[in-house]
GUNUFI-106963 format. One record per residue: residue number from 1; residue in three letters; chain; x, y, z of N, C-alpha, C in turn. Coordinates in steps of 0.02 Angstrom, whole numbers. Example, Ala and Ser with C-alpha at 12.3 -4.5 7.8 and 13.67 -1.06 7.14 Angstrom:
// residues 2
+-----+-----+-------+--------+--------+--------+--------+--------+--------+--------+--------+--------+
!   n ! res ! chain !    n.u !    n.v !    n.w !   ca.u !   ca.v !   ca.w !    c.u !    c.v !    c.w !
+-----+-----+-------+--------+--------+--------+--------+--------+--------+--------+--------+--------+
!   1 ! ALA !     A !    660 !   -284 !    390 !    615 !   -225 !    390 !    660 !   -165 !    390 !
!   2 ! SER !     A !    642 !   -112 !    354 !    684 !    -53 !    357 !    645 !      2 !    394 !
+-----+-----+-------+--------+--------+--------+--------+--------+--------+--------+--------+--------+
***
This chain:
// residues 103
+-----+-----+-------+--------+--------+--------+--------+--------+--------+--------+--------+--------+
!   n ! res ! chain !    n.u !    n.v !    n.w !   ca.u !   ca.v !   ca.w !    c.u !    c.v !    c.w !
+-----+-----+-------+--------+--------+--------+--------+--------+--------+--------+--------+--------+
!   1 ! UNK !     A !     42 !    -59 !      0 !      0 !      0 !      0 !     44 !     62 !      0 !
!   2 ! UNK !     A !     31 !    105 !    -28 !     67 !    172 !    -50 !     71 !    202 !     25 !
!   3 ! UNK !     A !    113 !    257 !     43 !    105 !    301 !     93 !     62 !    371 !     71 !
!   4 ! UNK !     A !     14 !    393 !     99 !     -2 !    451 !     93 !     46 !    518 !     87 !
!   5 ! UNK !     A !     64 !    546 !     63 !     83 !    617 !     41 !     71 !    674 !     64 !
!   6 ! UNK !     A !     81 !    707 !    102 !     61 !    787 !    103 !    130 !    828 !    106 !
!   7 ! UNK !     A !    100 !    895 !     93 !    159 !    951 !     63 !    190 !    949 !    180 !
!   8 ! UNK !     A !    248 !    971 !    179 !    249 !   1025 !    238 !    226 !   1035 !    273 !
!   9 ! UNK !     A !    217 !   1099 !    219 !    165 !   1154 !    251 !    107 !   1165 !    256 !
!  10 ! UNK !     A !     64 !   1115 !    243 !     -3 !   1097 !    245 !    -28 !   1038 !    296 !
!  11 ! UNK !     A !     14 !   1020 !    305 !     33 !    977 !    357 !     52 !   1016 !    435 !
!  12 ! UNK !     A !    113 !   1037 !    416 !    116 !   1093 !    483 !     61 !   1118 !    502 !
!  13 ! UNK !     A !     22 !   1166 !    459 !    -33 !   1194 !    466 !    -82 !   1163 !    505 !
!  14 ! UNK !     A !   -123 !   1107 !    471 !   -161 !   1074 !    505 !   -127 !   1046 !    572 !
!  15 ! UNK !     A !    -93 !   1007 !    571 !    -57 !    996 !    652 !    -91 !   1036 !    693 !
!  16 ! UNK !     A !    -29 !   1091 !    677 !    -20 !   1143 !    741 !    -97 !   1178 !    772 !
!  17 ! UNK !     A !   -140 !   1187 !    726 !   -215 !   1208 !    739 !   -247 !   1163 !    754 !
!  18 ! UNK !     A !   -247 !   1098 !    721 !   -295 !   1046 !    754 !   -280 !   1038 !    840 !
!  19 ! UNK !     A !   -214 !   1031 !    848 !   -186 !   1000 !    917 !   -203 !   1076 !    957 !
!  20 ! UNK !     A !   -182 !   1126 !    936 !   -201 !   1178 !    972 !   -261 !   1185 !   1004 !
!  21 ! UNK !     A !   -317 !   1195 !    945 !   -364 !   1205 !    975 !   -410 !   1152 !   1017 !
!  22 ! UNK !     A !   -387 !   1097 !    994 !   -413 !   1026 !   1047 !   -362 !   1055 !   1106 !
!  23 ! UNK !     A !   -306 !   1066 !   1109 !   -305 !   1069 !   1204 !   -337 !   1124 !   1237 !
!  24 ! UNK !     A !   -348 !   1182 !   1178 !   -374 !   1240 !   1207 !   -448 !   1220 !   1220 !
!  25 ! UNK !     A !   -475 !   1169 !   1187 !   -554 !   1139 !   1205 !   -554 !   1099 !   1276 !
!  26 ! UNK !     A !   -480 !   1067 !   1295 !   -504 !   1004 !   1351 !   -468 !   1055 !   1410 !
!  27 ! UNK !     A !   -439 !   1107 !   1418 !   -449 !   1157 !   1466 !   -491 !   1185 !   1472 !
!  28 ! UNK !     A !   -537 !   1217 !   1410 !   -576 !   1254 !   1450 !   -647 !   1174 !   1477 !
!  29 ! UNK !     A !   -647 !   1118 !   1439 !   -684 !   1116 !   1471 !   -646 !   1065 !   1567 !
!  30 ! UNK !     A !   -601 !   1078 !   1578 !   -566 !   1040 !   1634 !   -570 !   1086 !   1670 !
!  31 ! UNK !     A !   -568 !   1147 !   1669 !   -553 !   1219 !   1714 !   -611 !   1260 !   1694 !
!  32 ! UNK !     A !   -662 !   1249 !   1655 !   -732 !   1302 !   1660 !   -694 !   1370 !   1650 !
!  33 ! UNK !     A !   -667 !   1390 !   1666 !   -649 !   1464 !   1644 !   -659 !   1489 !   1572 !
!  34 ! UNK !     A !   -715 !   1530 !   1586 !   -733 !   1565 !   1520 !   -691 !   1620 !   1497 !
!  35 ! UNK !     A !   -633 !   1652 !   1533 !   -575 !   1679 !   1466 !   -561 !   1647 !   1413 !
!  36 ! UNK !     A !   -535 !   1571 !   1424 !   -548 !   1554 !   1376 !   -589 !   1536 !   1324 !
!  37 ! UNK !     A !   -655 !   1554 !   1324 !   -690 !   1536 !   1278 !   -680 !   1608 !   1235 !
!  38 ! UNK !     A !   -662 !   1659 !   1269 !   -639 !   1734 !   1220 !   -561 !   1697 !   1181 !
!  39 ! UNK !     A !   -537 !   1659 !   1233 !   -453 !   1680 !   1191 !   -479 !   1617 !   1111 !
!  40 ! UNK !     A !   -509 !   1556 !   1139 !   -526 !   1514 !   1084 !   -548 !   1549 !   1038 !
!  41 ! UNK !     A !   -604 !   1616 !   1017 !   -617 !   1644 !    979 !   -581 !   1682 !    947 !
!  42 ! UNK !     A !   -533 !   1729 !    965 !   -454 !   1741 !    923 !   -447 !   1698 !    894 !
!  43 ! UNK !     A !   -445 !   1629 !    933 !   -402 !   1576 !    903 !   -428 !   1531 !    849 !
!  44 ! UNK !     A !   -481 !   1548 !    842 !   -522 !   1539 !    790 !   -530 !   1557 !    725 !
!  45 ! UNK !     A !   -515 !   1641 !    752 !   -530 !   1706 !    685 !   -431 !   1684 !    659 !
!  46 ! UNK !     A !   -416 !   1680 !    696 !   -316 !   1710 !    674 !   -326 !   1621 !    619 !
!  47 ! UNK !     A !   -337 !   1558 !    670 !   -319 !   1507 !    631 !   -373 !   1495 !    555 !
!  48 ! UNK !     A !   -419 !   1506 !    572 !   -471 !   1515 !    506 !   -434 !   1557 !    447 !
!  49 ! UNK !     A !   -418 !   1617 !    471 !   -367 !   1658 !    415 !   -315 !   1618 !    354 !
!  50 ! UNK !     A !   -263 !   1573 !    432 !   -195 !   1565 !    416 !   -210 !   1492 !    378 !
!  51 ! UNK !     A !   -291 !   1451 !    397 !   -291 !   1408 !    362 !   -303 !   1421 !    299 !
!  52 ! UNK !     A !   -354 !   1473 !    284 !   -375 !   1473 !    201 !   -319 !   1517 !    164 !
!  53 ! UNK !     A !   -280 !   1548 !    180 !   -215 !   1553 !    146 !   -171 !   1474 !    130 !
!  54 ! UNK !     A !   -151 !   1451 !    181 !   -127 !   1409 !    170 !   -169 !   1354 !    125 !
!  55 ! UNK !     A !   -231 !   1360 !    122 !   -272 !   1308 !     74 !   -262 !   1332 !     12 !
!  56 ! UNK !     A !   -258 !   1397 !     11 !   -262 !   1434 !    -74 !   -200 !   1432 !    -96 !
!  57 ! UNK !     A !   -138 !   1445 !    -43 !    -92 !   1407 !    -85 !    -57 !   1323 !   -113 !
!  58 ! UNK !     A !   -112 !   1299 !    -62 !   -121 !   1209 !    -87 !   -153 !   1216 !   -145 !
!  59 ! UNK !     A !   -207 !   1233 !   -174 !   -243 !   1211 !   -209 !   -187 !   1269 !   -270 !
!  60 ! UNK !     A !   -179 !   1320 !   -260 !   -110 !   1353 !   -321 !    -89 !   1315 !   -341 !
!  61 ! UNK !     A !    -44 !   1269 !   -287 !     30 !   1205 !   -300 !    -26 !   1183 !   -340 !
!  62 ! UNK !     A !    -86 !   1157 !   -319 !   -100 !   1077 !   -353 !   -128 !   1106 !   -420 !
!  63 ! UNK !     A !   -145 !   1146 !   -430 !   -157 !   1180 !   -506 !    -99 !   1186 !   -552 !
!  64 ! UNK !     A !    -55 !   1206 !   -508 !     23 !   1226 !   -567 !    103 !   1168 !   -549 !
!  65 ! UNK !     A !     97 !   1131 !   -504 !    150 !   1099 !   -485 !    122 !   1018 !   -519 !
!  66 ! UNK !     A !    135 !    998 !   -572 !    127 !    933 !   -600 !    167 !    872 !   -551 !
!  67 ! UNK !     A !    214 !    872 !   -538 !    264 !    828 !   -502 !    237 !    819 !   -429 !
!  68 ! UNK !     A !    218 !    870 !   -367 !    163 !    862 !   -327 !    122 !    894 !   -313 !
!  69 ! UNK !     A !     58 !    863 !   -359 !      8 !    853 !   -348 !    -33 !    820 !   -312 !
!  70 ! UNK !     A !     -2 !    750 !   -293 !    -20 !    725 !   -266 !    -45 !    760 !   -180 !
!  71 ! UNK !     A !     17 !    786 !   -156 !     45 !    794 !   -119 !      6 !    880 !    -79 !
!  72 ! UNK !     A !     10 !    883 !   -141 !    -25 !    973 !   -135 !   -110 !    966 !   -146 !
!  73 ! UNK !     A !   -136 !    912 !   -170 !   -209 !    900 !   -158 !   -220 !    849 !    -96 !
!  74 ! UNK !     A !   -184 !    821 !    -79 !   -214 !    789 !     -5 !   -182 !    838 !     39 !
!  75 ! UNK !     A !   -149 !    893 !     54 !   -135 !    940 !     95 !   -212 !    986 !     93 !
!  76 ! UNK !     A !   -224 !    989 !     51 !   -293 !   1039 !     51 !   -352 !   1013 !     77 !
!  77 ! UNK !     A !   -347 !    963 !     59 !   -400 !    896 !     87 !   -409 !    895 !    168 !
!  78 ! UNK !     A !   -311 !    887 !    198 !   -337 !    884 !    261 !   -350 !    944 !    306 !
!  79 ! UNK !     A !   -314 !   1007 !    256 !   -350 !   1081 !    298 !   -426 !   1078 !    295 !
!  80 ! UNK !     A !   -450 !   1039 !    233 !   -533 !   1051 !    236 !   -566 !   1009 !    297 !
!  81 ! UNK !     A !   -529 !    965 !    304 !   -553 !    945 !    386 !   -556 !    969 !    451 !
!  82 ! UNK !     A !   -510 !   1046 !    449 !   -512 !   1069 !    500 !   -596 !   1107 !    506 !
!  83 ! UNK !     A !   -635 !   1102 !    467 !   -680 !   1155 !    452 !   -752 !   1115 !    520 !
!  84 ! UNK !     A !   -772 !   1047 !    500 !   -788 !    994 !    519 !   -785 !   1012 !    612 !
!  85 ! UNK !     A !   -707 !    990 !    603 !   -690 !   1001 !    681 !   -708 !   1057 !    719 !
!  86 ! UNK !     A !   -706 !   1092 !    694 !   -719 !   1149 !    726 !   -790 !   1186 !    726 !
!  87 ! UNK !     A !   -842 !   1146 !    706 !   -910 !   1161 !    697 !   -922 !   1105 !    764 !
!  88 ! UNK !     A !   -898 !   1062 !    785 !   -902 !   1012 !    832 !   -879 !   1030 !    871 !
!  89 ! UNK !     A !   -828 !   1076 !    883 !   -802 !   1100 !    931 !   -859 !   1163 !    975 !
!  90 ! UNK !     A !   -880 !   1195 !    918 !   -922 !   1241 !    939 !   -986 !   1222 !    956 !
!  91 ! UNK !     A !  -1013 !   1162 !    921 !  -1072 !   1125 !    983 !  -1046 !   1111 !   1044 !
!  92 ! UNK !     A !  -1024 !   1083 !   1051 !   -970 !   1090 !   1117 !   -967 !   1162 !   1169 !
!  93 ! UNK !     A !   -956 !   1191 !   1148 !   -949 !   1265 !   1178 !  -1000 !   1301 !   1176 !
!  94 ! UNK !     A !  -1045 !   1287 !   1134 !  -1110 !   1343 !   1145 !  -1156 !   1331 !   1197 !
!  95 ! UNK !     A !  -1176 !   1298 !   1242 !  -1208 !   1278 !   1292 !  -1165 !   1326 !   1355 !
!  96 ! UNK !     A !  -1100 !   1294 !   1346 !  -1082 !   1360 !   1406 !  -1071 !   1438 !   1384 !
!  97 ! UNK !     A !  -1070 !   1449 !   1332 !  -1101 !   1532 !   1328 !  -1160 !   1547 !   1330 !
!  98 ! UNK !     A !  -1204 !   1511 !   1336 !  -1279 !   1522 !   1353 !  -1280 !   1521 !   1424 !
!  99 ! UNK !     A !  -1244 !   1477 !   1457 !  -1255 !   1483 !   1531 !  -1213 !   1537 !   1562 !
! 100 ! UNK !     A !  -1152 !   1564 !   1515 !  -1116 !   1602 !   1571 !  -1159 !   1658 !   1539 !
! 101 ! UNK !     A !  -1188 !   1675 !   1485 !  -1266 !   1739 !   1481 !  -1312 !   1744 !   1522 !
! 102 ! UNK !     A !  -1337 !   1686 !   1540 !  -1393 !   1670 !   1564 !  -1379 !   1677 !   1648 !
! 103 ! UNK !     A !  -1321 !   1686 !   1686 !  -1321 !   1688 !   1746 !  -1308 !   1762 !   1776 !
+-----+-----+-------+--------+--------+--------+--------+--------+--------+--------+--------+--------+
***
């Protein structure tokens, strides 16, 4: 069976945001402290940014780089997974911004 492929930096990318914002999810929910549910939202707006740059230049490579392609379309693939996660993440979190409103 072949090994899967990804560029780098599309790789880096996803990493560092996926793992980020999952620990920034199992603190706030281990410690209830709602600062963090403000700092997760930065961390939301900054990584949302730095992902769809980094997707638009995956999907560039995989338009103009013949040699990887491969490589530069499953990198885009797995930033599009961050999108997923993080709609799950935010079911997750919306129950306690209703309650820290609501009190």
């Amino acid at each position: 069976m072949k090994k899967v492929e990804f560029s780098k930096v599309g790789r880096v990318v996803f990493l560092s945001s996926f793992l980020s914002g999952t620990l920034l999810l199992l603190f706030f929910l281990i410690t209830n402290a709602y600062y963090l549910i403000i700092i997760g939202f930065y961390f939301v707006l900054v990584t949302a940014v730095v992902n769809m740059l980094v997707l638009f230049h995956e999907l560039i490579e995989f338009l103009n780089d013949i040699p990887n392609k491969k490589a530069s379309g499953n990198s885009a693939l797995l930033l599009l997974f961050n999108i997923p996660v993080t709609i799950i993440y935010l079911y997750i979190i919306i129950p306690s911004i209703f309650r820290l409103y609501n009190n």
